[in-house]
C-alpha positions in Angstrom: -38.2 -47.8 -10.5 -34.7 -46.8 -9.4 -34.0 -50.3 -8.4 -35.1 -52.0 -11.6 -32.9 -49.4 -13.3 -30.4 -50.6 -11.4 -30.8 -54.1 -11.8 -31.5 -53.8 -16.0 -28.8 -51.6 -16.9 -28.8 -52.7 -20.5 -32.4 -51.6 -20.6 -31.8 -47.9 -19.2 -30.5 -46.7 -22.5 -34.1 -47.7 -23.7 -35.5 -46.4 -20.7 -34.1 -42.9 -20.9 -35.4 -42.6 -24.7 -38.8 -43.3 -24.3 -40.1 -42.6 -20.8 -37.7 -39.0 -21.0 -37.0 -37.7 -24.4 -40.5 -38.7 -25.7 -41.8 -37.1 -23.0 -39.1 -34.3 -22.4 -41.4 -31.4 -21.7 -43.7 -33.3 -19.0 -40.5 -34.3 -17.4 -38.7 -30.9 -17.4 -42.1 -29.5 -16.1 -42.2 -32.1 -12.9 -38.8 -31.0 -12.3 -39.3 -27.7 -11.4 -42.9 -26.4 -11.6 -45.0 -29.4 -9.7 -46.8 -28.1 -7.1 -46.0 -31.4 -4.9 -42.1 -31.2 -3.4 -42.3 -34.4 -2.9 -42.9 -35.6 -6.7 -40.5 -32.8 -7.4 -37.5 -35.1 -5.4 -38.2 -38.3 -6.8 -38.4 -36.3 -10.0 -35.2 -35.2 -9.9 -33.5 -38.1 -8.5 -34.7 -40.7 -11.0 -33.7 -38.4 -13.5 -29.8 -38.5 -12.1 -29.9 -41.9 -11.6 -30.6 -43.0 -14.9 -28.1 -40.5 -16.5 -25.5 -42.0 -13.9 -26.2 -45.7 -15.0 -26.3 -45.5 -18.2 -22.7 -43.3 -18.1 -21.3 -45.9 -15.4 -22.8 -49.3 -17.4 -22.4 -48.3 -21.2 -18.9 -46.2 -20.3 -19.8 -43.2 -21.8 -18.0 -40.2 -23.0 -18.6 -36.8 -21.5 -17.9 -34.2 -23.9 -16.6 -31.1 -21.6 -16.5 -28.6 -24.2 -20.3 -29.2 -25.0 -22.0 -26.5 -26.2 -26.1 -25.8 -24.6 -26.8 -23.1 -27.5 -29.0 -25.3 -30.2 -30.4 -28.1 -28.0 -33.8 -27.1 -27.8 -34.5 -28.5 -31.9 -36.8 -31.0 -31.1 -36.2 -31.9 -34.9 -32.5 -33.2 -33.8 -33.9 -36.3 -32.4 -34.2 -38.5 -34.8 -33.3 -42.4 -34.9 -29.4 -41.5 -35.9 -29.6 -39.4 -33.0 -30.7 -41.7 -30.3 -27.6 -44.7 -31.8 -24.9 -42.3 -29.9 -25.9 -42.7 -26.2 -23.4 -40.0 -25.5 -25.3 -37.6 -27.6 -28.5 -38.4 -25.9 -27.2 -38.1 -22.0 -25.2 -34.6 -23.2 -28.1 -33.7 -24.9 -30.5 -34.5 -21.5 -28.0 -32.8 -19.1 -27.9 -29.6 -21.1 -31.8 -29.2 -21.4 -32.1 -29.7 -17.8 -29.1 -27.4 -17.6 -31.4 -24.7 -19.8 -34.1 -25.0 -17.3 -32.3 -22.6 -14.9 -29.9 -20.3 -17.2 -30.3 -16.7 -15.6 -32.7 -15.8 -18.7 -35.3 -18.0 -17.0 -34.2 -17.6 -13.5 -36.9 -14.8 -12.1 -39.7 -17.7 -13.8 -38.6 -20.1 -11.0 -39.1 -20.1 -7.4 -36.3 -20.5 -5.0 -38.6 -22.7 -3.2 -39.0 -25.3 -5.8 -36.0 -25.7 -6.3 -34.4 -28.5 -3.6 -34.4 -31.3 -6.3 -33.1 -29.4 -8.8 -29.9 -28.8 -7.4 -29.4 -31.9 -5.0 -29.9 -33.5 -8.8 -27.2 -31.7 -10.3 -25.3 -32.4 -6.9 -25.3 -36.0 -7.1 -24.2 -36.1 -10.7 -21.5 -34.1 -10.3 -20.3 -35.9 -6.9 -20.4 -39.4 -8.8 -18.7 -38.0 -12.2 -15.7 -35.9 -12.6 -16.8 -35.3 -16.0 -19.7 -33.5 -15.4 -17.6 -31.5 -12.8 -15.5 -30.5 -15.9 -18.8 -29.7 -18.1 -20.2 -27.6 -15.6 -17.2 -25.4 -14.0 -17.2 -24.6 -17.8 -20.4 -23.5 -18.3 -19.9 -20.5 -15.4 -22.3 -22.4 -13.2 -20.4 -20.9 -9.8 -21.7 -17.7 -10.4 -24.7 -18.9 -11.4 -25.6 -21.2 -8.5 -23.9 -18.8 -5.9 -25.8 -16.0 -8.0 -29.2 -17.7 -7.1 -28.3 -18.4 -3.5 -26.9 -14.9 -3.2 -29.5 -12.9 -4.7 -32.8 -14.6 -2.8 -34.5 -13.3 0.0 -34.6 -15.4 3.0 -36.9 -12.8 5.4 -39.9 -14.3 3.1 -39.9 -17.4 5.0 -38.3 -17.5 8.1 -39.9 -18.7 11.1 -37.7 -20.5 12.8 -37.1 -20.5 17.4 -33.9 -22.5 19.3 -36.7 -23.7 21.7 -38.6 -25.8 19.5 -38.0 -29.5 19.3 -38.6 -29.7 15.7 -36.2 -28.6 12.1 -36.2 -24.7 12.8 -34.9 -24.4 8.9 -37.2 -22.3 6.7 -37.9 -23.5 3.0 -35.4 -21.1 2.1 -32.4 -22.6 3.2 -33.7 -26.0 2.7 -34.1 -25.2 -1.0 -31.0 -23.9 -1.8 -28.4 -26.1 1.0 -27.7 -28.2 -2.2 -26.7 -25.2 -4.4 -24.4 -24.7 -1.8 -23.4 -28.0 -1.7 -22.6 -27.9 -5.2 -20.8 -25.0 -5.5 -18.4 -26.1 -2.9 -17.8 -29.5 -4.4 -17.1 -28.1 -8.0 -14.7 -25.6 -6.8 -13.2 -28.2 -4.3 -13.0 -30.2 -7.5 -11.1 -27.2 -8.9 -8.7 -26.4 -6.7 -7.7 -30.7 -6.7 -6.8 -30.2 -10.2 -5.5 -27.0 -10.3 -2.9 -28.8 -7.9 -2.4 -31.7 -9.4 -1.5 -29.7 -13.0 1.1 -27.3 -11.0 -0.4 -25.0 -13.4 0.2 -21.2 -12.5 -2.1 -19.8 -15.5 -5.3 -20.6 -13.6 -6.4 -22.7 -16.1 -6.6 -26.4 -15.6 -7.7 -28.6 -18.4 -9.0 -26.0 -20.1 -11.1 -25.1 -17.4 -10.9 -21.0 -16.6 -12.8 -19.5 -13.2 -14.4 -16.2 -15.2 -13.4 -12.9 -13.5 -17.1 -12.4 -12.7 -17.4 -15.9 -11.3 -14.4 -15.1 -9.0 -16.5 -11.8 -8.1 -19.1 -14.2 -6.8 -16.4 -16.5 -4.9 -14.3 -13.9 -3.2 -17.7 -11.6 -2.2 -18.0 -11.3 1.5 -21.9 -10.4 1.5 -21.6 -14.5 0.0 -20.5 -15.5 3.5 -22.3 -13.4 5.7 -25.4 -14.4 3.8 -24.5 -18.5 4.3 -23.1 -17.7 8.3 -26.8 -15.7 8.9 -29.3 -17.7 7.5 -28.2 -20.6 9.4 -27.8 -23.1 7.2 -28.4 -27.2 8.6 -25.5 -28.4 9.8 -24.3 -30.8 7.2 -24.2 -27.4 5.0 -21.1 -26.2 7.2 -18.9 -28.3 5.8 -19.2 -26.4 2.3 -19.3 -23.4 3.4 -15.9 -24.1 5.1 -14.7 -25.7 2.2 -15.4 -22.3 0.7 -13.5 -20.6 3.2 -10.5 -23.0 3.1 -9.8 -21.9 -0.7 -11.1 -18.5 -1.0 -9.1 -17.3 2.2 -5.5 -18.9 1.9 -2.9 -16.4 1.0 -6.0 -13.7 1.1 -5.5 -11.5 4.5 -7.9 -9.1 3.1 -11.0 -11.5 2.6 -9.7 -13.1 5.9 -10.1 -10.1 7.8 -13.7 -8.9 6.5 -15.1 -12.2 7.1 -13.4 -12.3 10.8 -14.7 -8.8 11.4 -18.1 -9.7 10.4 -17.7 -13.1 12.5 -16.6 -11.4 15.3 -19.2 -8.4 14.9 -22.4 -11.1 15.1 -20.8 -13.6 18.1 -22.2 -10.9 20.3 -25.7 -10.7 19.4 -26.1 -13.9 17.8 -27.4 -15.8 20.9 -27.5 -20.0 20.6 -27.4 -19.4 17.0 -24.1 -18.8 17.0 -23.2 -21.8 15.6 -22.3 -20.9 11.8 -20.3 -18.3 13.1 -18.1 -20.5 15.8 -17.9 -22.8 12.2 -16.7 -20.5 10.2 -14.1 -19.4 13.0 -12.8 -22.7 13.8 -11.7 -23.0 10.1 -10.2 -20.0 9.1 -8.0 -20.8 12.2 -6.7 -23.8 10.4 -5.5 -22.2 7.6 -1.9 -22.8 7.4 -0.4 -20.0 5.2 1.8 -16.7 5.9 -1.3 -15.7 7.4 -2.3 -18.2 10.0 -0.2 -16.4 13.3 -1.9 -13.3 12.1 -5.5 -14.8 12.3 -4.7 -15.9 15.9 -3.8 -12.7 17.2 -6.3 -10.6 15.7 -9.1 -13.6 16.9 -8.1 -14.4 20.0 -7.0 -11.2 21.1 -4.5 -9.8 22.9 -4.4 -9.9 27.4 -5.0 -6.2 28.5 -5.5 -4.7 31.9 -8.7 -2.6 31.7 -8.3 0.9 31.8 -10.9 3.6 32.0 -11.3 7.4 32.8 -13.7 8.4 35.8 -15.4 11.9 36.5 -12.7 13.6 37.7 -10.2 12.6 34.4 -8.4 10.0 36.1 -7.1 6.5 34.5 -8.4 3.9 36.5 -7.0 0.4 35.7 -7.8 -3.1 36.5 -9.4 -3.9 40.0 -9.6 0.3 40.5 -12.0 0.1 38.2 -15.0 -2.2 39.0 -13.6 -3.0 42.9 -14.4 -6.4 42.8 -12.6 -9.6 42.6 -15.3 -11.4 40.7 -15.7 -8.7 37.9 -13.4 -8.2 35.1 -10.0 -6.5 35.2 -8.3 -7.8 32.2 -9.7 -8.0 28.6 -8.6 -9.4 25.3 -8.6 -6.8 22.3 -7.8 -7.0 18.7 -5.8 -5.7 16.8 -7.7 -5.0 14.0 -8.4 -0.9 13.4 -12.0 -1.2 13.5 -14.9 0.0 15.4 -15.5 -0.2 19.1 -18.5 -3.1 18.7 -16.2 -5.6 17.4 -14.6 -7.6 20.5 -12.3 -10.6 20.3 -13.2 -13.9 20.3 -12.0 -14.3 24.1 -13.4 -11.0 25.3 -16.9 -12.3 23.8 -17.0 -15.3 25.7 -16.3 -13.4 29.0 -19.1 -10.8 28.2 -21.1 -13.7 27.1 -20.7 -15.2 30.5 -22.5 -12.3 32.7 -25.2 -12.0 30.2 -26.1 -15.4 28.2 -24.1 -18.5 29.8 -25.8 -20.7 27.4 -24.4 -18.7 24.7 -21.1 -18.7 26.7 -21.3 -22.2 26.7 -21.9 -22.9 23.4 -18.4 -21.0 22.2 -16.5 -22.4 25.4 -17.2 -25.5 23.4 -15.8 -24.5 20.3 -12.7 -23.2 21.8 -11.5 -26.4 23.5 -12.4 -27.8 20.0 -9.8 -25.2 18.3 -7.5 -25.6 21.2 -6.8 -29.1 21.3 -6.4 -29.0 17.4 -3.7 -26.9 17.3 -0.7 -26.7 19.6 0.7 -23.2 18.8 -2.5 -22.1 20.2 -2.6 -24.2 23.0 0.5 -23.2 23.9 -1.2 -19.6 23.8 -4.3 -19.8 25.8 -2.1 -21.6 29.3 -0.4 -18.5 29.5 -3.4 -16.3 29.3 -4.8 -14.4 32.6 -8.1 -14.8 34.3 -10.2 -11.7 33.5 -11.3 -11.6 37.5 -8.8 -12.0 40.2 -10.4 -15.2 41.7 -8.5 -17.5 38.9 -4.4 -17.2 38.3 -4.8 -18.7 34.6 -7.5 -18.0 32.0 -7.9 -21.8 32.1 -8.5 -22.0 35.8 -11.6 -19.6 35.1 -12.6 -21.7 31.8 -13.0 -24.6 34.2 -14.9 -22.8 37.2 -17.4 -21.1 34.5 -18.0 -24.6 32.5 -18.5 -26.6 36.1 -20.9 -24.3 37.5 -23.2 -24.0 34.4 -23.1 -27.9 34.5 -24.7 -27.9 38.4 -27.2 -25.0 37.5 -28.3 -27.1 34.4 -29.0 -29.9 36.0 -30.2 -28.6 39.3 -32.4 -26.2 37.4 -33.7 -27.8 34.1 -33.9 -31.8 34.9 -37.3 -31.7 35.3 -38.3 -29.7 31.8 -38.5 -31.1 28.6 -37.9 -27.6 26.8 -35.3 -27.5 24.0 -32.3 -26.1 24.7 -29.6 -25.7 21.7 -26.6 -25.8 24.4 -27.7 -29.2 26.0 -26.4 -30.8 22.2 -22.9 -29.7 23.5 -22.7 -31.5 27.0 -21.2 -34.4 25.8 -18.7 -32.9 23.3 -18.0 -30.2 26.5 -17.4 -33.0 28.6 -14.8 -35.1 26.3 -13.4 -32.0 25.5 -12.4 -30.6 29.0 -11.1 -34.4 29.5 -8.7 -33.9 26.2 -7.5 -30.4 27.1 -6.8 -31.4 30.9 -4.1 -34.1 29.5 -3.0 -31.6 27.5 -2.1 -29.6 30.4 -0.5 -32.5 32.3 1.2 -33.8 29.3 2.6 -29.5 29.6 3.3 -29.4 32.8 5.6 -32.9 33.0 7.7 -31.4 30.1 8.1 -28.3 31.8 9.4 -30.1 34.4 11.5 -32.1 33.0 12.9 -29.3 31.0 13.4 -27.5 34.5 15.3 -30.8 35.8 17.1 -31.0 32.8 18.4 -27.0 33.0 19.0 -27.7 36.6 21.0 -31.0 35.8 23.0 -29.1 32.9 23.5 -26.0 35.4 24.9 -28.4 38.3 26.9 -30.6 35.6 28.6 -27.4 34.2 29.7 -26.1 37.3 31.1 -30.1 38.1 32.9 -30.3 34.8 34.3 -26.8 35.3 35.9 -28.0 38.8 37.0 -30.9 37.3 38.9 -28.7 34.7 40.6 -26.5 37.0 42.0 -29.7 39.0 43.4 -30.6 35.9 45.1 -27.9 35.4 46.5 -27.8 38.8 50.5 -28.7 38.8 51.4 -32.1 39.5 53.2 -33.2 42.0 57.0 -34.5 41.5 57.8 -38.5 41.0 53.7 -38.9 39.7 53.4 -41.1 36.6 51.5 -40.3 33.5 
């Protein structure tokens, strides 16, 4: 049906009035109460597709400013009424709109509700004007609301070792409200740029101070990094973080503690957290040397006090080459179960190499991204005394998991999450070993060139001092 709809456009106007608005209630029922999910999609999706071709085909206007107060008078539609197309699709959009108002939410069941908002998403990914309609209805807090407020424990089921989608109908349901909230407030923050407005209004559009509650909530985040959303869902919740943490150290910080807090314990699922990481380190604000510090830590000899009260540090400590005797701390005044980002991969390493693996990975990623902190980790000490270079130990760890993986598991079929990352591993240790070449030529060349400057100065200055010797009698100019 979508595809005669698509190639009749003149007839969806047609269409729309009497297979929807003569049967408006049936419709708005199949949307969200069918028992069937998969009636519920197509549902939903016919529904946005005809609103989108008629808008497209007939060019019509999107009133932003309209209101969703007196739509529900069936006696409104009358044959006037259906003559301005406009009037009908506003009309349509704001009784689907009504389905969902928090009045009605407790009604509806998170887990019927997938079409609904991959509906809304689609229309508001092909039309700017709906964008408009929307952000000014308060929907952020409303579809952040819903994902915020349900309770994920009642479904979850889900195991790393199994083969097929380990996402419970939770966060299948609701990846689209997600989706949507990131796309209108990436929509947002475009034209908030574009006006160089500094009211925080643009085009009339105004974030409410409870809708910014919603945005700049932590629990929001914590929520989206621990029910492990699918992973085309990362890329909104990082839009998130892109807009709700520049210029904001404090919300930086609580979601970097929390990050930091769950790398730990997390195991293979670590993967929304490693996300989330990776892109608060690309912020580029006043910030951003900050972030790096307090993430990656800082290179510390390990100290520690034995039975008699005396400060043992380093090797002293565990008296062996292969255990740790540096460590990377934050700075952040917080408590002692929060370790760096570094410090957790090296813990990670004696007790879950997988896991160890997995955020290895992710750090190459980050590392060969961003040359300030490249030019960070080269410098960095091995933890153990059998590497000179934090590098040199990066490169023994990911080479020896490598051998054990394929000496040990070639001949199972089990899942394992951290096989995913071989290849990316593998192109990524390629990339950051160029990068170190690339370093190491300029360094010496730089040391040539200092040596070539030193030697030329001490010439020149000779040369200088002959001058200045006296000439001899009878010599010519």
């Amino acid at each position: 049906m979508m595809r005669i709809i698509s190639l009749c456009p003149e007839y969806s106007s047609e269409i729309l009035r009497h297979d929807f608005f003569d049967r408006l209630n049936l419709v708005l029922s199949l949307m969200i109460v069918c028992p069937d999910n998969k009636i519920r999609l197509l549902v939903n999706q016919l529904v946005a597709h005809i609103i989108l071709v008629n808008i497209n085909y007939f060019e019509l206007h999107i009133d932003t400013d309209f209101a969703v107060e007196d739509v529900n008078n069936d006696q409104l539609y009358t044959e006037e009424f259906f003559e301005d197309r406009s009037a009908v699709v506003m009309h349509l959009l704001a009784r689907i709109y009504l389905l969902m108002v928090p009045a009605n939410q407790k009604a509806q069941p998170y887990k019927k509700l997938e079409g609904y908002f991959r509906m809304w998403y689609t229309l508001a990914k092909n039309s700017s004007k709906i964008c408009e309609w929307l952000l000014k209805r308060g929907c952020v807090r409303f579809f952040l609301g819903t994902l915020l407020s349900s309770d994920f424990y009642m479904s979850k089921n889900s195991s790393s070792y199994e083969s097929r989608s380990v996402y419970s109908y939770h966060e299948i349901s609701l990846e689209y409200a997600l989706r949507l909230s990131a796309h209108l407030l990436q929509h947002y923050r475009e034209s908030f740029i574009l006006s160089n407005s500094s009211t925080g209004q643009v085009q009339g559009i105004t974030l409410t101070h409870q809708e910014i509650e919603v945005v700049m909530n932590p629990a929001l985040y914590e929520k989206i990094m621990k029910e492990n959303f699918s992973p085309n869902c990362y890329k909104s919740m990082k839009r998130l973080l892109s807009w709700v943490c520049h210029r904001n150290d404090m919300l930086s910080n609580l979601i970097i503690i929390n990050v930091l807090r769950n790398l730990g314990y997390c195991g293979e699922n670590c993967i929304s957290y490693l996300e989330a990481l990776k892109e608060l380190l690309a912020i580029q604000d006043e910030y951003a040397e900050f972030r790096r510090d307090i993430i990656f830590g800082v290179p510390t000899v390990l100290d520690d006090v034995d039975y008699y009260n005396q400060t043992k540090f380093g090797f002293q400590i565990n008296k062996s080459i292969e255990r740790p005797s540096f460590t990377f701390l934050t700075s952040l005044k917080i408590t002692a179960n929060v370790n760096s980002f570094l410090r957790s991969i090296v813990e990670c390493a004696d007790k879950n190499e997988s896991t160890a693996f997995i955020m290895i990975t992710f750090l190459l990623q980050i590392v060969n991204s961003d040359k300030q902190l490249f030019n960070k980790i080269i410098h960095y000490p091995s933890p153990n005394h059998l590497h000179e270079t934090f590098y040199d130990w990066i490169f023994t760890f990911v080479k020896c998991y490598l051998d054990q993986e394929k000496n040990t598991y070639s001949g199972y079929s089990m899942y394992r999450q951290s096989k995913l990352f071989n290849s990316i591993m593998k192109d990524n240790m390629i990339i950051f070993e160029e990068n170190i070449h690339k370093y190491s030529h300029l360094y010496q060349l730089r040391a040539t060139n200092v040596q070539r400057e030193r030697a030329g100065g001490v010439q020149d200055h000779q040369q200088s001092d002959l001058r200045n010797l006296p000439r001899p009698s009878g010599c010519c100019d």
